[in-house]
DRENTOR-399421 format. One record per residue (C-alpha): x, y, z; residue number from 1. Coordinates in steps of 0.2 Angstrom, whole numbers, m for minus. Example, Ala and Ser with C-alpha at 12.3 -4.5 7.8 and 13.67 -1.06 7.14 Angstrom:
<pts>
      x      y      z   nr
     62    m22     39    1
     68     m5     36    2
</pts>
This chain:
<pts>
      x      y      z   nr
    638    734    373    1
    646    742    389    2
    662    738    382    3
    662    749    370    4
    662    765    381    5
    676    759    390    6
    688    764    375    7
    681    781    373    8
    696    794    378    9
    692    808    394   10
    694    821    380   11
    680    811    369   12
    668    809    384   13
    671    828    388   14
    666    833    369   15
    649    822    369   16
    645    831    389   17
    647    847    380   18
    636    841    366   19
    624    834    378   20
    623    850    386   21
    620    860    369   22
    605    849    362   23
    597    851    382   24
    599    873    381   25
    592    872    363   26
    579    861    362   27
    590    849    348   28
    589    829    345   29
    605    819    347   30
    614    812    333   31
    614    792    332   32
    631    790    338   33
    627    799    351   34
    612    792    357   35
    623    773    353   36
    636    780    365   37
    625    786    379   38
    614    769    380   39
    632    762    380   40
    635    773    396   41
    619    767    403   42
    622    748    402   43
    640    750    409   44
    632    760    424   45
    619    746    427   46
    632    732    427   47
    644    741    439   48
    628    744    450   49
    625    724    449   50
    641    720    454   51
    643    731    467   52
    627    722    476   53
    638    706    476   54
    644    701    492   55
    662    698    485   56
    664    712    472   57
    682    720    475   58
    688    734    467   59
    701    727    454   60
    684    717    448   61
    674    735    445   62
    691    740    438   63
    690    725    427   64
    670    729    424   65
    675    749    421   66
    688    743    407   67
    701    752    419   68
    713    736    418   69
    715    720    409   70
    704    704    414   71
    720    693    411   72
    726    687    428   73
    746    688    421   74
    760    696    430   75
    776    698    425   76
    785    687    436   77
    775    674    436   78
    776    658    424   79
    766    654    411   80
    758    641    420   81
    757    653    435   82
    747    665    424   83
    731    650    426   84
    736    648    405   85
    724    637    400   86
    728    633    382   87
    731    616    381   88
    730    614    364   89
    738    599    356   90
    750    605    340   91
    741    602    325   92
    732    584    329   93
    724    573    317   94
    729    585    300   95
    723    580    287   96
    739    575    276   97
    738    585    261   98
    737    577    244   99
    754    575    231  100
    754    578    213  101
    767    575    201  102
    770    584    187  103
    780    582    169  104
    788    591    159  105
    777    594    146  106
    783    592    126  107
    802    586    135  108
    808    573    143  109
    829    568    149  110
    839    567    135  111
    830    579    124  112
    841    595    117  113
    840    609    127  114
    827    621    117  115
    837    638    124  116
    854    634    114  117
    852    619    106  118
    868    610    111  119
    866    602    127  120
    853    589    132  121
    840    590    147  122
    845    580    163  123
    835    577    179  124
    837    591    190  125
    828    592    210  126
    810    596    209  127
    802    613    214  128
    788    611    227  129
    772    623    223  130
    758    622    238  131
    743    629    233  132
    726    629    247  133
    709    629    239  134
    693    632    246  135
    676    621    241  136
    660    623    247  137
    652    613    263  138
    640    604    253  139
    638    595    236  140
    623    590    229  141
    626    575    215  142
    608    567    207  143
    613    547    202  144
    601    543    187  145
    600    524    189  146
    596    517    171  147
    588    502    170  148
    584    488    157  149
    570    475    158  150
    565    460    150  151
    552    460    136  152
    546    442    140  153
    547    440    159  154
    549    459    166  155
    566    457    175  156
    572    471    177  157
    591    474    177  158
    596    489    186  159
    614    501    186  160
    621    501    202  161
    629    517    212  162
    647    520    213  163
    656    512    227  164
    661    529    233  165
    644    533    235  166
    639    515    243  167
    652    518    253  168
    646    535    260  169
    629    532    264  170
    616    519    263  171
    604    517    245  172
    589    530    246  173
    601    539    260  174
    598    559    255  175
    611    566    267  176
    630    556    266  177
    638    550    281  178
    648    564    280  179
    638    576    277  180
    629    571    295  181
    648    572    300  182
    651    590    294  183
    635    597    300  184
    639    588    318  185
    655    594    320  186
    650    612    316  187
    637    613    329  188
    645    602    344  189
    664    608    341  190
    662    624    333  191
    647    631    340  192
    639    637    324  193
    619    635    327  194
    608    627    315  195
    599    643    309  196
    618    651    305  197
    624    632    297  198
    606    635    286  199
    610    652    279  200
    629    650    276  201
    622    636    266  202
    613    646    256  203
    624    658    253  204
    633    643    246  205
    619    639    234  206
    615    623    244  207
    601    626    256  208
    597    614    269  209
    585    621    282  210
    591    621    301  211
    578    607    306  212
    585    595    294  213
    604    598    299  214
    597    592    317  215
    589    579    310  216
    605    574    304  217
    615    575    319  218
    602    566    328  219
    606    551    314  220
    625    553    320  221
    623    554    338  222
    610    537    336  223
    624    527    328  224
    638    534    339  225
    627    529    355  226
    636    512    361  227
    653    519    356  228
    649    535    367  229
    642    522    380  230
    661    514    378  231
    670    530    382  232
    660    531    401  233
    667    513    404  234
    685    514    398  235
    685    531    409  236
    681    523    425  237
    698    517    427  238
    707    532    423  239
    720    536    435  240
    716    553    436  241
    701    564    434  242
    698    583    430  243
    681    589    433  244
    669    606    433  245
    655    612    425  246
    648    626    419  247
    629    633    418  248
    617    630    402  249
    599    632    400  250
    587    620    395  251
    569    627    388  252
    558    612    391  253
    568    607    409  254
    555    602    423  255
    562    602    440  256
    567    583    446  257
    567    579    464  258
    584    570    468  259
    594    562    481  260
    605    576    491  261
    622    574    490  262
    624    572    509  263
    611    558    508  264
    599    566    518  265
    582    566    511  266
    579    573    494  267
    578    590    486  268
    569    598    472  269
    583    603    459  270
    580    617    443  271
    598    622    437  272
    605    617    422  273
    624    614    421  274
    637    606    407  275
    645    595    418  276
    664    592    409  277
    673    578    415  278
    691    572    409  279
    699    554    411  280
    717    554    411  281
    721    534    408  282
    736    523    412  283
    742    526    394  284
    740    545    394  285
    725    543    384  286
    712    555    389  287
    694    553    387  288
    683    571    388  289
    664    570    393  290
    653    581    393  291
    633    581    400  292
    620    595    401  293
    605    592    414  294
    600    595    430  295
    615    590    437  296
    633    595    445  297
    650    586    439  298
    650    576    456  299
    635    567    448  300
    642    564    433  301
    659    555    442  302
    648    549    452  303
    639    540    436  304
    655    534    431  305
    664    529    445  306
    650    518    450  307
    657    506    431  308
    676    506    442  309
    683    490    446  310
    683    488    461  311
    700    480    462  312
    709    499    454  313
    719    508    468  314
    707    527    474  315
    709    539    459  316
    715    555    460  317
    703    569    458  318
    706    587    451  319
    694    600    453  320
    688    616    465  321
    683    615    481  322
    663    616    479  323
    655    602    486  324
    643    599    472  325
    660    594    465  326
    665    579    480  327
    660    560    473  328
    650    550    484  329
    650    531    477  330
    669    530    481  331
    683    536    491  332
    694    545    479  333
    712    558    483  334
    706    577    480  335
    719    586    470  336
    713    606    475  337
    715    619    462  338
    730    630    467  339
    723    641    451  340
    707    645    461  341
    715    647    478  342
    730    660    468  343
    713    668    463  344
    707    673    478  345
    724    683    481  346
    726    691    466  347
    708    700    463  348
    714    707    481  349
    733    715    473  350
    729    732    468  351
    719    734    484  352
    730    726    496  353
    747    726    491  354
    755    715    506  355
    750    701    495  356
    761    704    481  357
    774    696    490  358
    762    680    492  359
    759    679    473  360
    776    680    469  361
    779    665    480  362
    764    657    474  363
    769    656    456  364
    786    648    460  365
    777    631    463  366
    771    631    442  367
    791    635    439  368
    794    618    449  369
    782    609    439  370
    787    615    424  371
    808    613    431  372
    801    595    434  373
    793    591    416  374
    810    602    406  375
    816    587    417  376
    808    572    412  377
    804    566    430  378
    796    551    434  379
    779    551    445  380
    791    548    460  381
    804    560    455  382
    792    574    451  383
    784    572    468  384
    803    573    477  385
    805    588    468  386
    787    597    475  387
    791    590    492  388
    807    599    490  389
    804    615    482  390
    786    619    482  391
    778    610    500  392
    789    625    510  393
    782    636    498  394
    763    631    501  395
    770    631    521  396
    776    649    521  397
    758    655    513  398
    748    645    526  399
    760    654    541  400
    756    669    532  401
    738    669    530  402
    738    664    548  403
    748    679    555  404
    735    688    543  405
    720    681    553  406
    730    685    570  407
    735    703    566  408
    726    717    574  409
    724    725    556  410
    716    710    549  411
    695    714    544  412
    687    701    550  413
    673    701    536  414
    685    706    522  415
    690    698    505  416
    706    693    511  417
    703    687    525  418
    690    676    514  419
    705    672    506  420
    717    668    521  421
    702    656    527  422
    700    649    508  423
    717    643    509  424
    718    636    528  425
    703    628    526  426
    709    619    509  427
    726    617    514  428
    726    597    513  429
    717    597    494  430
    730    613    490  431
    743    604    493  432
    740    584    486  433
    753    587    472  434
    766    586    486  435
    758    570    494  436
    752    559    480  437
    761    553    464  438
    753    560    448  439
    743    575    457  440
    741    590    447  441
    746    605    452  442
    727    615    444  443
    713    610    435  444
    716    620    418  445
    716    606    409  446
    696    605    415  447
    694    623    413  448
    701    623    397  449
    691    610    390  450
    674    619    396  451
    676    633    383  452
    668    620    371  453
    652    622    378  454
    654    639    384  455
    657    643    366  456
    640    636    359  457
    631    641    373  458
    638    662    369  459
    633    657    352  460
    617    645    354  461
    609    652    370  462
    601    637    374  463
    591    618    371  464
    577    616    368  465
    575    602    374  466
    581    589    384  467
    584    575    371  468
    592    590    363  469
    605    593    375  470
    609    572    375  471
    612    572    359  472
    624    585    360  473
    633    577    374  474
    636    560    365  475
    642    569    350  476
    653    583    359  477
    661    570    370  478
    666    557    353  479
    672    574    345  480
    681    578    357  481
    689    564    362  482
    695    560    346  483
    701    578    342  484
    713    578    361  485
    720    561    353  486
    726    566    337  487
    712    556    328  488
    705    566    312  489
    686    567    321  490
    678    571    305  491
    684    553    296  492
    681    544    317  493
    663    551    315  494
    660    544    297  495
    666    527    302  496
    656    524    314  497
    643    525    306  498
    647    518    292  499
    649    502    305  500
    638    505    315  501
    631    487    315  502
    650    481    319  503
    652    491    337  504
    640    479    347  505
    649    466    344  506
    666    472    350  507
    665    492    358  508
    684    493    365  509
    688    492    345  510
    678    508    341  511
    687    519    353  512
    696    531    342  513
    713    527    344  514
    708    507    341  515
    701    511    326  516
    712    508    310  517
    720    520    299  518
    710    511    285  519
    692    511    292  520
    695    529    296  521
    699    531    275  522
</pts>
C-alpha cells in the first residue's frame, strides 16, 4: 500500500495539503481518493518509523523504503554478475515439442491442370508453415458409460472395458487422472496458486473442484513420489558442491520442539519456521534442488544429507552466508562465503559514504574474471589460475582497505561501515575460497535464486496449516524442481511416477528424472 504514495508528484501532494486544509476550515468530508491516499501516507510513515528503530537501517535503505531510489543493487560499471543477478533460468527446458500436421491440397493433386489458366500442370512446390497456439481449459470432465451383457442362464456378466488412454491415466474407479493430480501439484508447489484461487479459476472454467479436494490430490501425488523424493536426498549426498539458505515460513499448527544446539551444548527450545533450500551440484553437473519447511535452519538440512555421504568422497565444497545456523556439523566440509553478501554490505553504504565507490568498482571486477574465465572455457584448474591471478590481489587490496579504514582516525567505531570493514576481515578466508579450491563459486545466487519458489507461495499462500502440510509441499517442490533445472518436462516426470509407482522400490536410481525414459515420460 505505501508504495503507492511514493509515485505521487511534489505538485500532486501540495494540491491534496491544500485540500486537506480546505475540508478542515469548512467542516467538508474528504473524497475516496483522498482519504485512499492519506492512509497510504500513514503506512509509508509507519514503515519508515520501524526501520529507523533497526540497529542497521542506513539511509540509502530509508531511501529505498521512501521510493527515493531504486531497490536494484546495479551499477553501471559493474557486470552483470557483479549486479548479484540472480536469474538463472535455464533457456526454455523440457518444452513441450509442439504437434505437426500435414495438409493436402484439397480437390488437386501434382499433375492436375492449373485451374487459373488452364494450360500448365501443378507441381510440388515448398510448403508454407502456419503456427497457430490454442488455449484449453485446465480440466476435462469425460463420464465412461460401461455397457454390460449377461448371461441368461448362469448370470456372467460381460463387461466393456475403458479405453487404454484412460487405463493408462489413472486406475478404474480413479475420479481425478494422474494428471490431473499433476496439474493441480504443479500449480500450487511451482507456481504458487493457493488451492481456494485453483477452486475458483475452475469454476470460472465450468469445472469446479473445491480447494479441499485439489489437496487431497496433491497429497495422492506426493504419497506416490515419496521413495523417489527419498532418492533425490541420497544421490545429493555426494554432490561435489552445495548451495544453501533459507528463508522464513510460517506453520499454523507448529509446536515448539526442543533440539540439540548446534554447538552441541545442551538443548534449546526452537519456534521459527524456515524453508530451508538446498542445492546439490553433482559430478555430472546435474543438480538436485531441495527444499524443507519446519523448525529448522539449512545447516540442519545438509546436515541430514550429509550424514547419507560416503565416507570414502573427498570434503565438499559448501556455498552459503556466513550465519552460523548455516555451518554443517556431521562433517568437515570447504566454506565457499558469498562475495554477493559481503559486496552488500558496501553498497547499502554508497550514497552515504562515497570513499567506497572506489571498493565496489574493484569489487565487481572479480565476476568480470569469472565470467573472462567461463567466455574462456577453463577447466577447474585453469579457472582457479585465473582467480589466483586476477581476482586474489583484488580481495588483497579491499582487505588492506578495510584495514586502513579501521586504523584511521575518521573511522566510527560503531558505524555501518566499519560493520562492514569487520564483516569482510572476519570472513576473509570463506570470501576468498574461490581463489583456493577448485570448483568454488564465486556467490550463492544460484541458492538465492532458487528460494523465490517458496518465497513466491508463501506472498501468495501466507502459510501451512499444518505440518504434514508443509511435507508434502517439500517432496513435491523438490521433484518439480528438480526435474524442471534438468530440462525434464515435470508435468509428464510427475505422471509417470505414479503411474509406476509400484516399480520405483525396486530400483530408485532409475526414477531420477534424467534416468527416466523418453517413452515412460509419454
Amino acid at each position: 500500500m505505501a508504495d503507492a504514495v511514493n509515485k505521487i508528484e511534489p505538485k500532486q501532494l501540495q494540491a491534496l495539503i491544500q485540500r486537506v486544509e480546505h475540508a478542515i476550515e469548512n467542516d467538508l468530508a474528504l473524497a475516496a481518493e483522498d482519504m485512499k491516499l492519506l492512509l497510504e501516507a500513514i503506512h509509508t510513515l509507519i514503515n519508515v518509523q520501524s526501520a529507523m528503530t533497526e540497529k542497521n537501517a542506513t539511509l540509502l535503505k530509508l531511501k529505498k523504503l521512501l521510493g527515493m531510489v531504486r531497490s536494484s543493487e546495479s551499477r553501471g560499471q559493474t557486470s552483470k554478475r557483479g549486479r548479484n543477478n540472480k536469474n538463472n533460468n535455464p533457456s526454455n527446458p523440457a518444452a513441450t515439442k509442439p504437434d505437426v500436421k500435414h495438409h493436402e491440397v484439397e480437390g488437386y493433386k501434382s499433375g492436375d491442370a492449373c485451374p487459373a489458366c488452364l494450360n500448365g500442370k501443378l507441381e510440388k512446390k515448398d510448403p508454407t508453415t502456419s503456427k497457430r497456439v490454442e488455449a484449453q481449459q485446465p480440466y476435462k470432465v469425460t463420464i465412461h458409460i460401461l455397457k454390460r451383457l449377461q448371461c441368461s442362464s448362469c448370470g456372467h456378466i460381460v463387461s466393456a472395458s475403458l479405453p487404454e488412454d484412460v487405463k493408462k491415466d489413472g486406475q478404474e474407479g480413479q475420479a481425478y487422472g494422474f494428471s490431473a493430480r499433476s496439474m493441480m501439484s504443479i500449480q500450487k508447489h511451482h507456481s504458487g496458486t493457493p488451492f481456494f484461487h485453483q477452486q475458483n479459476l475452475n469454476s470460472l472454467f465450468g469445472c469446479p473442484i473445491t480447494a479441499s479436494t485439489i489437496s487431497d490430490q496433491c497429497e495422492h501425488v506426493a504419497d506416490d513420489s515419496r521413495l523417489a523424493h527419498q532418492q533425490l536426498k541420497y544421490a545429493a549426498a555426494n554432490a561435489i558442491l552445495f548451495h544453501i539458505d533459507d528463508t522464513h515460513h510460517r506453520i499454523l499448527n507448529a509446536a515448539p520442539k526442543i533440539k540439540d544446539k548446534r554447538n552441541g551444548k545442551g538443548k534449546v527450545k526452537r519456534t521459527g519456521v524456515y524453508t530451508s533450500g538446498l542445492i546439490a551440484v553433482l559430478p555430472d553437473g546435474k543438480t538436485i534442488h531441495l527444499f524443507d519447511t519446519s523448525i529448522a535452519h539449512s545447516g540442519e538440512q545438509l546436515d541430514e544429507i550429509l550424514r547419507l555421504r560416503k565416507r570414502d568422497l573427498p570434503p565438499p565444497i559448501i556455498a552459503c552466508d556466513a550465519l552460523s545456523a548455516n555451518q554443517p556439523t556431521v562433517l568437515e566440509c570447504i566454506i565457499a562465503l558469498c562475495n554477493s553478501h559481503g559486496r552488500r554490505q558496501f553498497y547499502d553504504l554508497e550514497s552515504f559514504h562515497p570513499e567506497v565507490s572506489q571498493l565496489l568498482d574493484a569489487y565487481a571486477k572479480i565476476w568480470v574474471h569469472d565470467d573472462e574465465s567461463k567466455a574462456l572455457k577453463h577447466t577447474a584448474t585453469e579457472r582457479l589460475t585465473h582467480h589466483k591471478e586476477h581476482s586474489l590481489p583484488i580481495m588483497e587490496w579491499i582487505k588492506k582497505w578495510c584495514q586502513d579504514y579501521l586504523a584511521s582516525e575518521h573511522v566510527e567505531e560503531h558505524g555501518p561501515l566499519a560493520k562492514a570493514c569487520r564483516y569482510f576481515i572476519k570472513h576473509y578466508d570463506g570470501l576468498i575460497q574461490f581463489c583456493k579450491t577448485e570448483g568454488a563459486p564465486i556467490d550463492n545466487n544460484l541458492m538465492e535464486s532458487g528460494l523465490k519458489q517458496p518465497i513466491r507461495g508463501r506472498k501468495q499462500s501466507h502459510y501451512y496449516k499444518t505440518e504434514h502440510g508443509a511435507a508434502v509441499a517439500s517432496i513435491l517442490s523438490s521433484l518439480i524442481t528438480t526435474a524442471y533445472r534438468n530440462g525434464v518436462n515435470a508435468f509428464h516426470y510427475l505422471n509417470a511416477l505414479q503411474r509406476h509407482k509400484s516399480h520405483i522400490k525396486s530400483d530408485r536410481n532409475d526414477w531420477l528424472p534424467w534416468n527416466v525414459s523418453d517413452e515412460v515420460l509419454s
